[in-house]
C-alpha positions as CSV (number, residue, x, y, z in Angstrom):
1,X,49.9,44.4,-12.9
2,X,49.3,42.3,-10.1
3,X,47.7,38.9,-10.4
4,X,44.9,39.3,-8.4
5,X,43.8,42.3,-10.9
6,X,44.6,40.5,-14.1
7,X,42.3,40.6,-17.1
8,X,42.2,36.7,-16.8
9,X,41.1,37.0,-13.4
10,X,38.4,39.6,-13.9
11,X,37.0,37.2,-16.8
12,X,37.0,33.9,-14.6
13,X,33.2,33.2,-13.5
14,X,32.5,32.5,-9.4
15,X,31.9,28.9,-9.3
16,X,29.7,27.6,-6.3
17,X,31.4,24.6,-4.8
18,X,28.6,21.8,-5.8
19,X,27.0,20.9,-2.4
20,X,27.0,17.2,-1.2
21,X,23.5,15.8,-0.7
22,X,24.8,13.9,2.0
23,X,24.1,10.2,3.2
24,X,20.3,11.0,3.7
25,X,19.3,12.7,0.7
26,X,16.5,14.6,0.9
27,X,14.7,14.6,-2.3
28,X,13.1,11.1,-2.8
29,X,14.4,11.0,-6.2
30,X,18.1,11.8,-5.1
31,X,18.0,8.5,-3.1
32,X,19.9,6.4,-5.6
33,X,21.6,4.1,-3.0
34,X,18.5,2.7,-2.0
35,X,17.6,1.7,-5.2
36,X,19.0,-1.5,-5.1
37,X,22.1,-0.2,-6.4
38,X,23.9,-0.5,-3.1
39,X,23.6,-3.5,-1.3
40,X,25.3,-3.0,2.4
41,X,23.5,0.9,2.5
42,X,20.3,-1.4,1.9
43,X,21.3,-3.9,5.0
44,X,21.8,-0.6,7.0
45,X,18.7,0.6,6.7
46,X,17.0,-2.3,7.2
47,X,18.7,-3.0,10.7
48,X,17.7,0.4,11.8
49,X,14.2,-0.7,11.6
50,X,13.0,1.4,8.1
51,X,12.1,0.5,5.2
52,X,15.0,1.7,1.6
53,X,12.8,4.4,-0.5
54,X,11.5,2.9,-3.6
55,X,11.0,-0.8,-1.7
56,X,8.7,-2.6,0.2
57,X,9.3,-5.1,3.3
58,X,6.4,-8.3,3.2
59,X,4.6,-7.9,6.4
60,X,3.5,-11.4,8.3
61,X,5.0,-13.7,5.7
62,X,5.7,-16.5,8.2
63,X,1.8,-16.6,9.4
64,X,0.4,-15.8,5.6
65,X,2.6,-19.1,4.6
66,X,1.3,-21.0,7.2
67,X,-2.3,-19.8,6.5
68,X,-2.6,-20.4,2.9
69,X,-0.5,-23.8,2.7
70,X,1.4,-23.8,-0.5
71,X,2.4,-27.0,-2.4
72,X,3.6,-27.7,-5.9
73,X,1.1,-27.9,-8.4
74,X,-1.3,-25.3,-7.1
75,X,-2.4,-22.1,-8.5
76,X,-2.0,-18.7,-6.2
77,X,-3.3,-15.1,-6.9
78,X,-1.8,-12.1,-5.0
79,X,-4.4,-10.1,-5.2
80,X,-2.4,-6.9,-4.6
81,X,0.7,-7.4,-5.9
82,X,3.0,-4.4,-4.4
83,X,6.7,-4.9,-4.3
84,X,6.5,-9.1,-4.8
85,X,7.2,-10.0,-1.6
86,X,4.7,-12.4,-0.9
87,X,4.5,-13.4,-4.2
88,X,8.0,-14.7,-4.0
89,X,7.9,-16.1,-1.7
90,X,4.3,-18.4,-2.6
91,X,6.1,-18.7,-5.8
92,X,9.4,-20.5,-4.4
93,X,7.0,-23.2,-2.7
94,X,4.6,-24.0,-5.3
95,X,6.7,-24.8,-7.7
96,X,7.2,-26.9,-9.8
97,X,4.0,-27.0,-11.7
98,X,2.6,-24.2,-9.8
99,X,1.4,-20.6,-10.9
100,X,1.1,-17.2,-9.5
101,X,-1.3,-14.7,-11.0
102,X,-0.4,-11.1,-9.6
103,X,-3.0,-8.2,-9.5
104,X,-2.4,-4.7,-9.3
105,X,-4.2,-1.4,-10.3
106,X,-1.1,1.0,-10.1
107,X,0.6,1.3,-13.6
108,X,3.7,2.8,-12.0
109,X,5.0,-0.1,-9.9
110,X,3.3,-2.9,-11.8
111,X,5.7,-3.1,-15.4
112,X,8.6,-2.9,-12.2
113,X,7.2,-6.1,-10.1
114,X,6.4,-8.0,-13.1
115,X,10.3,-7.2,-14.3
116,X,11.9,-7.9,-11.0
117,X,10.1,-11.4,-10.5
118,X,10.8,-12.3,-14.5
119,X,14.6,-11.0,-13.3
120,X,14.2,-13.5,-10.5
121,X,13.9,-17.1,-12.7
122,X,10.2,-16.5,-12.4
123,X,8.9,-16.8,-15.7
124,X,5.8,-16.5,-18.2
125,X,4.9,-19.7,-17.8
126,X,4.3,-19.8,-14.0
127,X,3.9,-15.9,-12.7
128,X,2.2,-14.0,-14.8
129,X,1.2,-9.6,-14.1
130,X,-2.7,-7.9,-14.6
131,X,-3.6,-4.9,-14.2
132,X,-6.5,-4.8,-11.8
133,X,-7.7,-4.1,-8.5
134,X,-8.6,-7.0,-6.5
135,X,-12.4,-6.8,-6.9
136,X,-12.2,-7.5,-10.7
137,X,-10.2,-10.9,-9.6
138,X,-13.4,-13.1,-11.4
139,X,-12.8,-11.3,-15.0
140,X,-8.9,-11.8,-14.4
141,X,-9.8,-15.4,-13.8
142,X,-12.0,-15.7,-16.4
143,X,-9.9,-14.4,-19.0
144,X,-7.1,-17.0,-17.5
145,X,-9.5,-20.0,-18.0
146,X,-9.2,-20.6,-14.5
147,X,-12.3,-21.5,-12.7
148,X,-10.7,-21.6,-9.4
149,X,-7.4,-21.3,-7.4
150,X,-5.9,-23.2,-4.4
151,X,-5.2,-19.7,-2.8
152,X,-5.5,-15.7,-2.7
153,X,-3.4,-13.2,-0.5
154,X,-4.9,-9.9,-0.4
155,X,-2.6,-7.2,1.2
156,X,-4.7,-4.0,1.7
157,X,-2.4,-1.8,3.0
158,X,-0.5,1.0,1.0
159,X,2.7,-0.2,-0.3
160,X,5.9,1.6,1.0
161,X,6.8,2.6,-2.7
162,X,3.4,4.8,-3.0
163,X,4.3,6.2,0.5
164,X,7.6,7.3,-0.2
165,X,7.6,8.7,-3.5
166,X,6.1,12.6,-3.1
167,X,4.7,12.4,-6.2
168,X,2.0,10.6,-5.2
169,X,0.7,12.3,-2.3
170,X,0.0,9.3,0.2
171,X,2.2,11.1,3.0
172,X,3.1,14.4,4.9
173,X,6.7,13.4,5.3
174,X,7.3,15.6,2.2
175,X,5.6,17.6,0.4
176,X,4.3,16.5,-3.0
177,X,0.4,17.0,-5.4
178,X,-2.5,16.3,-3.1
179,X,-3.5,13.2,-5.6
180,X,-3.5,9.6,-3.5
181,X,-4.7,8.1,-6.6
182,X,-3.3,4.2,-6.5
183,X,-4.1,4.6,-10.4
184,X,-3.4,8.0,-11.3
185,X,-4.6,7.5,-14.9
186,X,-8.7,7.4,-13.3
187,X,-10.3,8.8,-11.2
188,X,-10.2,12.3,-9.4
189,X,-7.4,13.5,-7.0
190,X,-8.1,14.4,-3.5
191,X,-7.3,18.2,-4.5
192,X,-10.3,17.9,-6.9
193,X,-12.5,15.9,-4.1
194,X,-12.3,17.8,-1.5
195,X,-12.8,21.0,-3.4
196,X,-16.9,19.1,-5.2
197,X,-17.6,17.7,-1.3
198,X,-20.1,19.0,0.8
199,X,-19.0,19.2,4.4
200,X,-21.7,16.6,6.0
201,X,-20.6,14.1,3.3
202,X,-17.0,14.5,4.4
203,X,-17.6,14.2,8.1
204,X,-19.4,11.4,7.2
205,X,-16.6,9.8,5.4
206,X,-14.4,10.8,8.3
207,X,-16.2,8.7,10.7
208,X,-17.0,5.8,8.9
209,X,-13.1,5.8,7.1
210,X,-11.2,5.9,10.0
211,X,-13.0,6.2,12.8
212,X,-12.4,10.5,13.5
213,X,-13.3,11.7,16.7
214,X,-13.3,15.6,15.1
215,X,-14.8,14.5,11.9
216,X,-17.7,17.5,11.9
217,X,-15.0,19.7,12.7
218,X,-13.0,19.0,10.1
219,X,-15.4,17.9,7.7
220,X,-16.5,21.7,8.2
221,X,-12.7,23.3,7.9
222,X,-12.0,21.2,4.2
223,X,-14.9,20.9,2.3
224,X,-15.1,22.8,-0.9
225,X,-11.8,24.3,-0.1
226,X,-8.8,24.4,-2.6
227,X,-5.8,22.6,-1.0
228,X,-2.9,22.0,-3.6
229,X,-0.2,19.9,-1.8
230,X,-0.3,17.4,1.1
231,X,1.3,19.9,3.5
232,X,-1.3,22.9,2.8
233,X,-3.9,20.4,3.7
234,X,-1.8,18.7,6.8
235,X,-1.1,22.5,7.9
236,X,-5.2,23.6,7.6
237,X,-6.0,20.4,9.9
238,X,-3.5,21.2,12.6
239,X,-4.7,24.8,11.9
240,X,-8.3,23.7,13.2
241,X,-6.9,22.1,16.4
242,X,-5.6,24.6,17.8
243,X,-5.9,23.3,21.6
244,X,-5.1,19.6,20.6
245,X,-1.4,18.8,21.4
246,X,1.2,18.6,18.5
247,X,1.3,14.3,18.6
248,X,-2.2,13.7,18.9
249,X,-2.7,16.3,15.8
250,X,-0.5,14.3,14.2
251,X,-2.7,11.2,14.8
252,X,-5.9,13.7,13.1
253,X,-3.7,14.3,10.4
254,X,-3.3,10.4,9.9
255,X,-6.4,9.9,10.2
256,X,-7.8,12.5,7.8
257,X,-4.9,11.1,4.9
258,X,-6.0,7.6,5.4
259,X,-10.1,8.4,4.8
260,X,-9.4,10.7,1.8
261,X,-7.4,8.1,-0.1
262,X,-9.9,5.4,0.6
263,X,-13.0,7.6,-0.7
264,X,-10.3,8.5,-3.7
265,X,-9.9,5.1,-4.7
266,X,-13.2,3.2,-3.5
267,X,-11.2,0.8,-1.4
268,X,-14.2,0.0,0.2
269,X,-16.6,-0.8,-2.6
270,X,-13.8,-3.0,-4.1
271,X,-13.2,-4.7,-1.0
272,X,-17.0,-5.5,-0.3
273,X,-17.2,-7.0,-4.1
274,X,-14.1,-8.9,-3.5
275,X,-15.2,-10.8,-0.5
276,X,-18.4,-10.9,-2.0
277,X,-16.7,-12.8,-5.2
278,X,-14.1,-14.5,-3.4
279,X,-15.5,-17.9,-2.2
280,X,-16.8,-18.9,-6.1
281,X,-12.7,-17.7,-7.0
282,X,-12.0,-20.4,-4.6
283,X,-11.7,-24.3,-5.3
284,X,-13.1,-26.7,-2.8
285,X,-10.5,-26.9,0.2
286,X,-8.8,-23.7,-0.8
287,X,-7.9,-21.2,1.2
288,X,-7.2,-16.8,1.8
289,X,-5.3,-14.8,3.5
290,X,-6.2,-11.3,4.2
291,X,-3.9,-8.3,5.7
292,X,-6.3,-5.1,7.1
293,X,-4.3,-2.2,8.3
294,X,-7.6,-0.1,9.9
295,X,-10.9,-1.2,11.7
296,X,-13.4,-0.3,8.5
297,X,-11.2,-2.9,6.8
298,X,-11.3,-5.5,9.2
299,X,-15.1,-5.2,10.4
300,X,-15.6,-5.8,6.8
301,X,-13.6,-8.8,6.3
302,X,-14.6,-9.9,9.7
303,X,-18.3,-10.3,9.0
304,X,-17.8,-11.8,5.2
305,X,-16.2,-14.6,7.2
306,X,-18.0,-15.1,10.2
307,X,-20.9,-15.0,7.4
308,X,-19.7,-17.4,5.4
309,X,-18.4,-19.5,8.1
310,X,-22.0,-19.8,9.5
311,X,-23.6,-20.5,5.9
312,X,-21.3,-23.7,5.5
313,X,-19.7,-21.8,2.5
314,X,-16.3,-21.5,4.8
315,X,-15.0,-24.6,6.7
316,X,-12.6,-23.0,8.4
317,X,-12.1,-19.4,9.7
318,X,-9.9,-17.6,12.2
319,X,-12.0,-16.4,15.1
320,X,-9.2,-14.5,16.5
321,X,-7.3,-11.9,14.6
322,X,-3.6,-12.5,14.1
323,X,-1.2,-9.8,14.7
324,X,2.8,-9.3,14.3
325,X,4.7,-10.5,16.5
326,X,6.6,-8.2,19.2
327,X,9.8,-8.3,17.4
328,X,8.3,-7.7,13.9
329,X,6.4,-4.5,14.7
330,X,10.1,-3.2,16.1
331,X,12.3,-4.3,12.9
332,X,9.3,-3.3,10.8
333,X,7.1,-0.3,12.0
334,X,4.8,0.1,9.3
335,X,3.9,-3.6,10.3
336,X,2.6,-2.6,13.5
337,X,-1.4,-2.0,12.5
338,X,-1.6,-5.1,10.3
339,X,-4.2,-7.7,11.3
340,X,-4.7,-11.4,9.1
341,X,-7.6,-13.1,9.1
342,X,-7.8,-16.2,7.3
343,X,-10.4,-18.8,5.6
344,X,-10.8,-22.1,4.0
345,X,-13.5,-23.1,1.7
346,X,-15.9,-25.9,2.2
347,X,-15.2,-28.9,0.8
């Protein structure tokens, strides 16, 4: 009997040779190197001008610092916490007898913040994690004791950990639930929104949100349709531009995202009750930083200011919006729509 027809042979199952994922993974959660588990695939990244999966790169740091001030002794909130970036780096310069309260409404990346800044020699007694969004910053204070601060950063663009991770249906990179909940534990997904909206609302929203030159269009193609996953919804608004080229859809479809995750998560009603809160947060002399990433944002925190400014409540304001510099939009791109304004309160 020849080996080839052997009974052993015969019995042996096929195996498929296991294939290698490469050095770009495509599933977010096969990304393991960028995990902070591999420090010089990390460093690579970064110099190629992205950002690792699963991480977050501070925008503006150098101008926030020189905005809000820090010194030993004073108190700090980071109104939206994210990755810890800023927070670190605030923390580092009030201490010692300093403190950093940290908000944040997403109970995903919060408990990992809180754990890496603990991890960092940051502890209890001067940084300390809530669960909020920035507009309930007086009941966080509140149940602090604190009557005031000597700071507050507010960051309000979408960290680059929600962005990333498919799961949570802030991008069209991949595919992943149409939810863009920043808390998915309330609330409804944009699935379940766009399916209850009426089409005039939505065009509406579209306009106002992010400023959509085809927002009746669109507003007409989505509302009370059923769209499961962020590429069936990406693929119906391309579908509906059929004489618009392929980068400029790509711009609608940007657009579109950003106003269906802001009417998800009432970005601007918190926003509005923020600023509207924020100078009786502030001690006399003390001063916030604020990053916008869109023009509803800015207008918004724009006026509050200039309001405030002329109603004596302000000192200080920045009458001319600050912007990355050249070299940080090209190391960072997802810098490259931030604008700070900044304010001090009277005296």
């Amino acid at each position: 009997m020849s080996e080839e027809n052997s009974p052993a042979s015969e019995s042996a199952p096929h195996k498929r040779r296991v294939r290698y994922s490469g050095r770009n993974p495509r599933r977010f959660e096969d990304k393991y190197k960028e995990h902070a588990q591999d420090a010089e695939t990390i460093a690579k990244i970064v110099a190629s001008g992205k950002t690792p999966a699963g991480t977050h790169r501070p925008i503006m740091v150098a101008e926030i610092l020189e905005a809000l001030v820090p010194a030993p002794g004073e108190i700090a909130v980071d109104c939206t916490l994210g990755y810890g970036g800023h927070a670190q780096e605030i923390l580092a310069m009030i201490l010692p007898g300093g403190k950093l309260l940290g908000l944040d409404h997403d109970p995903i990346e919060l408990p990992k913040t809180e754990a890496r800044l603990h991890a960092a020699g940051f502890g209890a007694d001067v940084f300390t994690a809530h669960r909020s969004n920035f507009g309930g910053l007086p009941q966080v204070l509140a149940a602090s004791e604190i009557s005031g601060v000597d700071m507050i950063l507010a960051d309000l663009g979408v960290s680059s950990m929600q962005i990333d991770d498919p799961s949570r249906g802030f991008s069209v990179k991949q595919d992943g639930p149409l939810d863009m909940r920043m808390n998915p534990q309330r609330g409804q997904p944009v699935s379940a929104f766009l399916q209850k909206v009426k089409a005039d609302t939505l065009a509406s929203m579209l306009m106002e949100y992010s400023d959509e030159p085809k927002a009746v269009q669109i507003g007409a193609a989505l509302a009370g349709k059923t769209f499961n996953t962020t590429h069936e919804l990406a693929t119906a608004i391309r579908a509906n531009l059929p004489f618009v080229a392929k980068e400029d859809a790509h711009l609608h479809v940007r657009r579109v995202f950003q106003a269906l995750r802001i009417a998800v998560n009432d970005e601007f009603s918190a926003l509005e009750t923020f600023l509207r809160n924020l100078p009786a947060c502030l001690k006399p002399g003390g001063r916030v930083a604020i990053l916008t990433f869109h023009s509803g944002e800015d207008r918004r925190v724009k006026k509050a200011f200039a309001s405030g400014y002329r109603e004596g409540i302000y000192s200080m304001v920045t009458h001319d919006v600050i912007r990355p510099t050249a070299e940080e939009q090209r190391d960072n791109p997802r810098s490259q729509s931030a604008k700070l304004r900044w304010a001090k309160r009277a005296g």
